[in-house]
C-alpha positions in Angstrom: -1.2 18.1 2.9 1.0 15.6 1.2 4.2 16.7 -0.4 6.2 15.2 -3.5 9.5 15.5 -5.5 9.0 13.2 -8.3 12.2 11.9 -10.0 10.8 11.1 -13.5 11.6 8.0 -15.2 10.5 7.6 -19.2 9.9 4.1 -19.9 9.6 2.1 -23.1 7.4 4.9 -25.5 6.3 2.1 -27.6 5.4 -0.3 -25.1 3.3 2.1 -22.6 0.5 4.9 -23.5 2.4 7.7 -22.0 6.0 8.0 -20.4 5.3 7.0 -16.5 6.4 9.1 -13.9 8.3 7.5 -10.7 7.8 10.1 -7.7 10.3 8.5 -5.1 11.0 12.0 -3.0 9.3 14.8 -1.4 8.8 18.2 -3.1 5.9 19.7 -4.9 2.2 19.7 -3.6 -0.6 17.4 -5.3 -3.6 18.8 -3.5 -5.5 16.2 -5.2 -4.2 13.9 -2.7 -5.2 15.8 0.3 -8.2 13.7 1.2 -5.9 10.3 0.3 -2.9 11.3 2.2 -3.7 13.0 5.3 -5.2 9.8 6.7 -8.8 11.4 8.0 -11.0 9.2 5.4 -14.0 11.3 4.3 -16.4 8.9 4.9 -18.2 9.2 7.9 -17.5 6.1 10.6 -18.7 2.4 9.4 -22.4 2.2 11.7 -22.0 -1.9 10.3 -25.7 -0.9 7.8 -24.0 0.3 4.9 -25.4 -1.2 1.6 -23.8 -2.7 -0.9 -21.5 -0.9 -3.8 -23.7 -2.6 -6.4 -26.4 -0.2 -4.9 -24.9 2.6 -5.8 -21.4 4.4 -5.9 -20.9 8.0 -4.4 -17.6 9.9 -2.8 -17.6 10.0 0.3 -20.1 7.7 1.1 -19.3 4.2 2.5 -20.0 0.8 1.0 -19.5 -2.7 1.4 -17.8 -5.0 -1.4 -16.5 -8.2 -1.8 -12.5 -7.8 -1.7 -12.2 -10.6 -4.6 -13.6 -8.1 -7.3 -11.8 -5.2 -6.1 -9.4 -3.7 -8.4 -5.7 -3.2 -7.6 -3.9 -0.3 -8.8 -0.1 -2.0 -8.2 0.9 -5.2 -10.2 2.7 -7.3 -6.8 2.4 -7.8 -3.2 4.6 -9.0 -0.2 3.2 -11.9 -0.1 4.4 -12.6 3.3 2.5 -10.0 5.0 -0.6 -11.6 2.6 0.2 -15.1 4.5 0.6 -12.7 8.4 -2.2 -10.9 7.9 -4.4 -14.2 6.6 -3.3 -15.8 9.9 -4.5 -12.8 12.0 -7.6 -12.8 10.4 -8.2 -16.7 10.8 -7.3 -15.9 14.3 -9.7 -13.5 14.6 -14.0 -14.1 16.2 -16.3 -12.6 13.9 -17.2 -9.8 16.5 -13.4 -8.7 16.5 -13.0 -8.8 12.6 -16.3 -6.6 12.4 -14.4 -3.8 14.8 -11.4 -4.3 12.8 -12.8 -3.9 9.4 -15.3 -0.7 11.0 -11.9 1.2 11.3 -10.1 -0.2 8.3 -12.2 0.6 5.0 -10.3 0.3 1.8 -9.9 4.0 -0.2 -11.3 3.5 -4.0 -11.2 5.3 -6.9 -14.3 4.9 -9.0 -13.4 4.1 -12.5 -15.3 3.3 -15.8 -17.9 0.5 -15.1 -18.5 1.4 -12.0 -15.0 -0.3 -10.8 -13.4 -0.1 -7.8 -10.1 0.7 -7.7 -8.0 0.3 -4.4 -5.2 2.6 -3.4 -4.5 1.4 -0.5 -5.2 -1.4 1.6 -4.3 -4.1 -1.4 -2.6 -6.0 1.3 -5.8 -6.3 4.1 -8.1 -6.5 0.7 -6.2 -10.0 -0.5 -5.4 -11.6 2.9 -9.2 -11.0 3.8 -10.1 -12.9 0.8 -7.7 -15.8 1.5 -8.7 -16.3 5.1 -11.6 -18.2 6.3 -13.5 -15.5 6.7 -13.3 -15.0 2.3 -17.3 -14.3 2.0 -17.1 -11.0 4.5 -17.1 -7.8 2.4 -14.8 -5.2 3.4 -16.0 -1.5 4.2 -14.6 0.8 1.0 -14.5 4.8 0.9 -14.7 6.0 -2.8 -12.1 8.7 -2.6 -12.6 10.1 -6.5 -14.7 9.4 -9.2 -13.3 8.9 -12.5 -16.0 6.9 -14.0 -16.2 9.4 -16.8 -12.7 8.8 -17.9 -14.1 6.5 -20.8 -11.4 4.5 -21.8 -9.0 2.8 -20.0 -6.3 4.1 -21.6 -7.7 8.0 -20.7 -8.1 6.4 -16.7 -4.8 5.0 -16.1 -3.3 8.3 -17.4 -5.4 10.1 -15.2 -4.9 7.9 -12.2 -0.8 8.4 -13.1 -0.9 11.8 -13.2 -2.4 11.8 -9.8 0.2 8.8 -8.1 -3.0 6.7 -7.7 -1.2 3.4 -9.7 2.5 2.7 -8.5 4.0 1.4 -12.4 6.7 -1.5 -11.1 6.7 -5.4 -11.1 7.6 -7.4 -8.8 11.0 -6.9 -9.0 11.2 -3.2 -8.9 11.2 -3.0 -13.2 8.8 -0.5 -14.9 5.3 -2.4 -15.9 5.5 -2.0 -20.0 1.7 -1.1 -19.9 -0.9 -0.4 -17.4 -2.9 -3.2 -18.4 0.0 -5.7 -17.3 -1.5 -4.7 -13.9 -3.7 -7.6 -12.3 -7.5 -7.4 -12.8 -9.3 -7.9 -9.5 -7.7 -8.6 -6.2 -8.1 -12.2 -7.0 -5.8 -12.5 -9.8 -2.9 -11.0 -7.5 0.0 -13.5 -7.0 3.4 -11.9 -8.3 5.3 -11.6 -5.1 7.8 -8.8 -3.6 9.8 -9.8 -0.7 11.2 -6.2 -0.6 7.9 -4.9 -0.1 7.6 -7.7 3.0 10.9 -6.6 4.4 9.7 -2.5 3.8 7.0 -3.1 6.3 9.7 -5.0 9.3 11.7 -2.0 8.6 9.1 0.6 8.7 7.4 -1.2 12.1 11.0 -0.8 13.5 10.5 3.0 12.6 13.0 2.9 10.3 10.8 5.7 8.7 7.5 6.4 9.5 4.1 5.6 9.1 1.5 8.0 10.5 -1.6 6.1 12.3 -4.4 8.3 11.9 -6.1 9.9 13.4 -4.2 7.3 16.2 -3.8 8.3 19.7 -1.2 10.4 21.9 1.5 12.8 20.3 2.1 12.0 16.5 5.8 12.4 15.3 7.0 15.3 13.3 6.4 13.3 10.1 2.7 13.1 11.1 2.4 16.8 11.6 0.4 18.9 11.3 -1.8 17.1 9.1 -1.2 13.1 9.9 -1.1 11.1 6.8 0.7 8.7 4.3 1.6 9.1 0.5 0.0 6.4 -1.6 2.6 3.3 -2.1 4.8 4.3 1.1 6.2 0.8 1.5 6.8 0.6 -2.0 8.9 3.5 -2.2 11.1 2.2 0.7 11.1 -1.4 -0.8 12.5 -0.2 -3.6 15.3 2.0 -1.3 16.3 -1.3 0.5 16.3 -3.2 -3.2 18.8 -0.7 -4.3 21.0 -1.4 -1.6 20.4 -4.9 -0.4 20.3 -6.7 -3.9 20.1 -10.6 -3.0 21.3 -12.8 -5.3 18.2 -15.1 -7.2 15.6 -13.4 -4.3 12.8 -14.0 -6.8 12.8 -17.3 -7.1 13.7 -18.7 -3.9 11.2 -21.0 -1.3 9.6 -18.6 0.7 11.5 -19.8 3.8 14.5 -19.2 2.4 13.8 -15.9 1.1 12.2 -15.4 5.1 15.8 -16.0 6.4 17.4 -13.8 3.3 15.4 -10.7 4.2 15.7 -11.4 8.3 19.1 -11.2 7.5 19.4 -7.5 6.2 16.4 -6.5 8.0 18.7 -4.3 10.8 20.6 -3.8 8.5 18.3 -2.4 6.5 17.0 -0.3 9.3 19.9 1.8 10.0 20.5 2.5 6.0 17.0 3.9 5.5 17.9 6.9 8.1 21.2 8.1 6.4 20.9 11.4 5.6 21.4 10.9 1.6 17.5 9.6 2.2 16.3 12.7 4.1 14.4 14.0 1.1 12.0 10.4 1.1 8.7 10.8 2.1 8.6 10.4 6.0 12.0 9.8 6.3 13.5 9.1 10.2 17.2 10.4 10.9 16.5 8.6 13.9 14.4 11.2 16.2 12.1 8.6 16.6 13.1 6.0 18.5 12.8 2.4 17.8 9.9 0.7 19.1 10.1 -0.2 23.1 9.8 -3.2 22.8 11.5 -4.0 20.1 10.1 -5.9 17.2 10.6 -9.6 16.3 10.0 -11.7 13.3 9.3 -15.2 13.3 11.7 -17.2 11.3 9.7 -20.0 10.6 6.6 -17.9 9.0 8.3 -14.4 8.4 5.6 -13.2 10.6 6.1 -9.8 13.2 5.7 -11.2 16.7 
């Protein structure tokens, strides 16, 4: 099971529908999240002959759906990783994009109108739809069905008090409403380069993501149930934003903000696994190892090597 300590935040009352909670630490169990966080989807494996969404929605049951009209349930991405991963798919044949999207599917919750919202995979959903491969559907899991939520209104609160919508810009800054949050996958363009430098730091096991069900020994944070919390490499990003501010980081050229977050990236690294951080979800004092061999980022494109 997945485990939370939420530090609660109340943002602007006349701006949002409800105060929004920011969970940044472990505690308290949401057992809601079971079937999200341990990593073992409960769909069955993709066979490559599931039907279409539009044919029917049901949990647990897998689908295929064009990424563009999926809907995100965070307002930015690191759009860096968006431009790695679009590259890796380009680079892809269409036999080994088909294996790679089999054992990827995209978690959704089902909301009012039959919508699709992700909560997780935003990244894979967007670079997908950016590659050249843009017309391939991607396999998607319905998680939860809150289609009867009616309102809007009644499904964000719902997905909030679950920790299915992560409530900050792009710069870290509470979202004054739900609704601020992009429509479809399309519409997605506000960019966090914390949330690019999150995932150098996390592939450098500066904490831990679980691979699940992945193969050999998982590490301690993977046990005994292997999974990840919802917005993992948002929580981190916004860990290393707290203590690597970089002056005007917003709105420099993305090479220059490449060489800004290189920069800090080791740095980065070894601050994550101080022990004032031990109570973040997956948190690594340092038991696990770096990776052998070590990771490397391209300077030019920002991408891991």
């Amino acid at each position: 099971i997945c485990h939370f300590d939420r530090q609660e935040q109340i943002a602007n009352e006349a701006a949002m529908t409800r105060n929004v909670e920011k969970w940044v630490q472990l505690a308290g169990t949401l057992s809601i999240l079971v079937p999200l966080c341990t990593g073992q989807t409960i769909c069955p494996a993709a066979t490559g002959s599931e039907p279409p969404c539009s044919a029917g929605v049901a949990v647990g049951k897998l689908c295929t759906h064009p990424p563009q009209t999926l809907c995100p349930t965070q307002y930015s991405l690191g759009m860096i990783v968006v431009s790695c991963k679009t590259d890796k798919f380009n680079g892809k044949s269409t036999s080994k994009l088909a294996s790679y999207l089999e054992t990827h599917p995209v978690p959704v919750v089902v909301g009012p109108d039959q919508k699709l919202f992700v909560t997780d995979h935003h990244h894979l959903a967007k670079a997908l739809s950016l590659s050249k491969y843009s017309t391939t559907s991607v396999y998607v899991c319905p998680q939860l069905d809150l289609s009867s939520a009616g309102s809007m209104a009644s499904f964000w609160e719902s997905m909030n008090s679950k920790h299915l919508v992560w409530p900050e810009n792009n710069e870290g800054k509470m979202l004054s409403s739900f609704s601020d949050i992009p429509a479809t996958i399309a519409d997605m363009s506000a960019n966090d380069p914390y949330r690019s430098v999150s995932e150098y730091v996390r592939d450098d096991n500066g904490y831990i993501k679980c691979d699940c069900p992945g193969t050999g020994t998982q590490p301690p944070q993977c046990q005994p149930t292997c999974g990840n919390p919802p917005f993992l490499e948002f929580v981190w990003a916004d860990v290393i934003r707290s203590n690597f501010p970089i002056n005007g980081i917003y709105n420099m050229s993305t090479s220059d903000q490449i060489a800004a977050l290189i920069k800090i990236w080791p740095n980065a690294t070894k601050t994550v696994q101080q022990p004032q951080f031990a109570k973040q979800p997956h948190y690594n004092s340092g038991s696990v190892p770096p990776p052998n061999p070590p990771i490397t980022v391209d300077p030019a494109t920002g991408c891991e090597e």
